[in-house]
N, C-alpha and C positions, 0 to 999 in steps of 0.2 A: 103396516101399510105406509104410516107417515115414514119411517124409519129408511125404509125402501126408497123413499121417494127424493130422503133429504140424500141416499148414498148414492142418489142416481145425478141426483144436480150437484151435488161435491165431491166427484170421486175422490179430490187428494184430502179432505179433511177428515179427522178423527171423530166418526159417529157412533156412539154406542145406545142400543136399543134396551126399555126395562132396565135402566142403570139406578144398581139402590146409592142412592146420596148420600147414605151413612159411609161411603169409603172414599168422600172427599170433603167433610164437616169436620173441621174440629174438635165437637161434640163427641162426632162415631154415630150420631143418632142421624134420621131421616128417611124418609120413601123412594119411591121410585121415579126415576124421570121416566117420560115416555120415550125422548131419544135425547139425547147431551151430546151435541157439539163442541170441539173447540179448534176455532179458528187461530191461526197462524200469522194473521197480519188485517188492518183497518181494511182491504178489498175484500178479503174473507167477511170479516163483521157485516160491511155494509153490504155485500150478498146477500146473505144469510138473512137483514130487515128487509129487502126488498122482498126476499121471497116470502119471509113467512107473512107481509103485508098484503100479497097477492095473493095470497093462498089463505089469508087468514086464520092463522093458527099464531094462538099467544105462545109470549118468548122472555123466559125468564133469562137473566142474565147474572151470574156470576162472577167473583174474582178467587179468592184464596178460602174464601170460606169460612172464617176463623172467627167473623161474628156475626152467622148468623142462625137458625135454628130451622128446621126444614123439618114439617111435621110428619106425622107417620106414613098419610096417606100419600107422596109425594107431590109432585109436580106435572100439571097435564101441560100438552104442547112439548114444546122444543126448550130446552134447559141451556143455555150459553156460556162455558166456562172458558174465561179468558186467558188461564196462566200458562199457555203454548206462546201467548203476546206479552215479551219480557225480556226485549233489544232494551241496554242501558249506553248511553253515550254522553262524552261529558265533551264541553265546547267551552274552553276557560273558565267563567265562574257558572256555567251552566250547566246541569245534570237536568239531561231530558232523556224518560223512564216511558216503556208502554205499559200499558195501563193493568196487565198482568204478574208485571214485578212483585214481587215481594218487600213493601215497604223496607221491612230489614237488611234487605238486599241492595236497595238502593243506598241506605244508611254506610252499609259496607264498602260501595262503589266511592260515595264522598269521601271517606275516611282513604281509602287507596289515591284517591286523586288529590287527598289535601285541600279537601273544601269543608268549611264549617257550618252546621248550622240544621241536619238531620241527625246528631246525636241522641236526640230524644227519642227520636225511632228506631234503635237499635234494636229493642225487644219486641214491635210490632209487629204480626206473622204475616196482616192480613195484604192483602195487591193495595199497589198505589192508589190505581181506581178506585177502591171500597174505602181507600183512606179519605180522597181528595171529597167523596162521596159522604161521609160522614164525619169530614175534618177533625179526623183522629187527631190523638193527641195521649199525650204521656209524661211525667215529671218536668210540670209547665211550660212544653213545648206543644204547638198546636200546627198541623201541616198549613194551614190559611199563611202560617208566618212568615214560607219559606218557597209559598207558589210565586212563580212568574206566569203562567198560562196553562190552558189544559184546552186540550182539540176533545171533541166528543161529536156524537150521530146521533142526531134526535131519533124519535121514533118511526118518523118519517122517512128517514135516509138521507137526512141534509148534514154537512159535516159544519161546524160550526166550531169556532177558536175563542174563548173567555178567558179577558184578564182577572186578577185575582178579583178585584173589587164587582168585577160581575158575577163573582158567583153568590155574593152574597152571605159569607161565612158568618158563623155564630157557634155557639158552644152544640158538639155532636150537630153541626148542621150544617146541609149547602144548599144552594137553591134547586139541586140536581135532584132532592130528595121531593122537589115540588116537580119537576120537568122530564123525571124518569129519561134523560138522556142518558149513554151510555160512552162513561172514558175513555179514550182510545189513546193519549197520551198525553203526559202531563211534563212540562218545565219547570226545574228548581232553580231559583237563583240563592244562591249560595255565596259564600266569603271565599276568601283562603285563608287558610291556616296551616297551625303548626302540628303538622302528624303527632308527635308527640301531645300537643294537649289534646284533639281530638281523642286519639284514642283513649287516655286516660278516664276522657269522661263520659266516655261509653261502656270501659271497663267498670267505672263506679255507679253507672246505671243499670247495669246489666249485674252484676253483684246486688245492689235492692232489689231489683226484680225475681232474681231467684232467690231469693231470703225472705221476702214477701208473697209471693202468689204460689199458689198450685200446680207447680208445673211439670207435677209427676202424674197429673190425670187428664184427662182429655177435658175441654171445656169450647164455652164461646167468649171466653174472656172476661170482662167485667160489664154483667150483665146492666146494671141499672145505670141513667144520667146522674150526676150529683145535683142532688136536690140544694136551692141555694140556700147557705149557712150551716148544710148538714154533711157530714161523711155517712154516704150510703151504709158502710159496712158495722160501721160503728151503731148508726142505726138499729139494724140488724141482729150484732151482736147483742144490744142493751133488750131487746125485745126475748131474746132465749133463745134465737131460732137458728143460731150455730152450730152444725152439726145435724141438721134436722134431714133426715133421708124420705125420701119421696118416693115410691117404686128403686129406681137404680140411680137417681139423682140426688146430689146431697149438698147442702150447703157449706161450703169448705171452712175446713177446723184452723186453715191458714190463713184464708182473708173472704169474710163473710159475704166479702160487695163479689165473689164467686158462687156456682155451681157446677160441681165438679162431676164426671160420671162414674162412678165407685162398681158400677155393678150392674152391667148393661143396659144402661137407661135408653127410655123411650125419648124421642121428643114429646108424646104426652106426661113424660113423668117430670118433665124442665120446665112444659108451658103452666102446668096445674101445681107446681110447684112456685114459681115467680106469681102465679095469682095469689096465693095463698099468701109469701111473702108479703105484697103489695096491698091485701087485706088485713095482716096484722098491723104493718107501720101505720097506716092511714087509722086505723082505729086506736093506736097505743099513743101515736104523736101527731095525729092531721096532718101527717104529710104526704102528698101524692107521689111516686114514686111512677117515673116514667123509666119503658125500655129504653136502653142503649143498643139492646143486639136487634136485628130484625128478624121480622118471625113471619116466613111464607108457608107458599104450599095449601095442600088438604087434611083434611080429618082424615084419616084409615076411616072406611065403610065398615059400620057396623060397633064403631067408637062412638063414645058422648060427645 
């Protein structure tokens, strides 16, 4: 019925009804939406809050999906993936991205245009939105460092423009993580540079990166924040719990601070798995170990 209703008020947008999330999670794991939108431009988006505002039906929102964990039961209401919204345009030292981009993609766009200063994101899969949303960050690079502004749509349907120092960035943190507003497009200001070193030091980032992580199995990336003065993984390893397999989830034999999915894992085999994790470090060395990926959605009915 909801399904019907959203194809009646959007005839040009892409709605799919019963859509299992396990075939847009980087995982492979997750449930079903009830219908999954994705809009094509900031009029679409801000439709889409008006109505399900009127209408009352909650509206999960999406980007690339690469960190976050979407449990069995899936998602009730209207599900919103954004990566159909992923215009990139550069304006001298400016690269301004929609919010559906592919951080790495962006990274790519700089490098083409001879601007420096998203090298460190070459490896990141997840949309600019999720980045700006969770001030990703990678081989001491952190997006806070590299914002000029980001437009977003509250929940209300007001569109509203933040300079960097309003969003309030800090480690895996924005103020957006407090205001559940939603990215619609974000500005880099950037250097210029020399094509040659750019690329270089994206080729030798992108080299650690696949020498280092798991990139031969589906994942959400690196699960845990770095607890301060500690390496998660390291942690991890010194504990035994390296390689430890969980239903079809298993902690990677490559880089601990992962969980890789070896063997069709559930999203309950990832969440009861990082608890477990999070229960051995804090009783081996007291240290609290908080998620980095985020973890929505429902229990599957008739699960613990």
């Amino acid at each position: 019925m909801l399904g019907k209703e959203i194809k009646q008020q959007f005839p040009e947008m892409i709605v799919k009804e019963n859509e299992k999330l396990s075939h847009y999670t980087y995982t492979k794991t997750g449930g079903p939406a009830d219908v999954l939108v994705f809009p094509k431009s900031k009029d679409e988006v801000a439709a889409v809050v008006s109505w399900v505002n009127e209408k009352q039906v909650p509206l999960t929102v999406l980007g690339n999906s690469s960190n976050v964990i979407i449990k069995d039961g899936g998602v009730r209401g209207i599900v919103m993936i954004l990566t159909e919204m992923d215009h990139m345009e550069v304006k001298r030292h400016r690269l301004t991205v929609q919010s559906g981009a592919r951080l790495i993609d962006a990274s790519r766009m700089a490098l083409a245009e001879r601007l420096s200063g998203l090298e460190f994101a070459c490896g990141i899969p997840g949309s600019v939105g999720g980045a700006v949303y969770m001030n990703a960050g990678a081989y001491d690079g952190e997006v806070e460092e590299v914002i000029e502004s980001v437009v977003v749509i509250t929940r209300e349907g007001k569109i509203k423009t933040y300079s960097k120092d309003e969003l309030e960035f800090s480690y895996r943190h924005s103020k957006l993580q407090e205001t559940n507003e939603i990215v619609l497009e974000v500005v880099f200001d950037l250097e210029k540079g020399k094509h040659e070193a750019i690329k270089a030091r994206m080729d030798e980032l992108t080299s650690l990166r696949e020498s280092k992580q798991p990139l031969e199995y589906p994942s959400c990336g690196s699960v845990f924040k770095r607890p301060t003065g500690y390496f998660t993984g390291k942690l991890i390893q010194e504990a035994g719990l390296q390689g430890l397999t969980w239903g079809g989830a298993q902690v990677s034999m490559k880089h601990a601070g992962f969980i890789v999915n070896i063997n069709q894992a559930t999203a309950t085999d990832y969440i009861e798995l990082i608890a477990h994790i999070k229960k051995v470090i804090m009783e081996h060395y007291g240290v609290p170990l908080e998620t980095e990926v985020r973890i929505i959605g429902e229990d599957k009915v008739g699960s613990v």
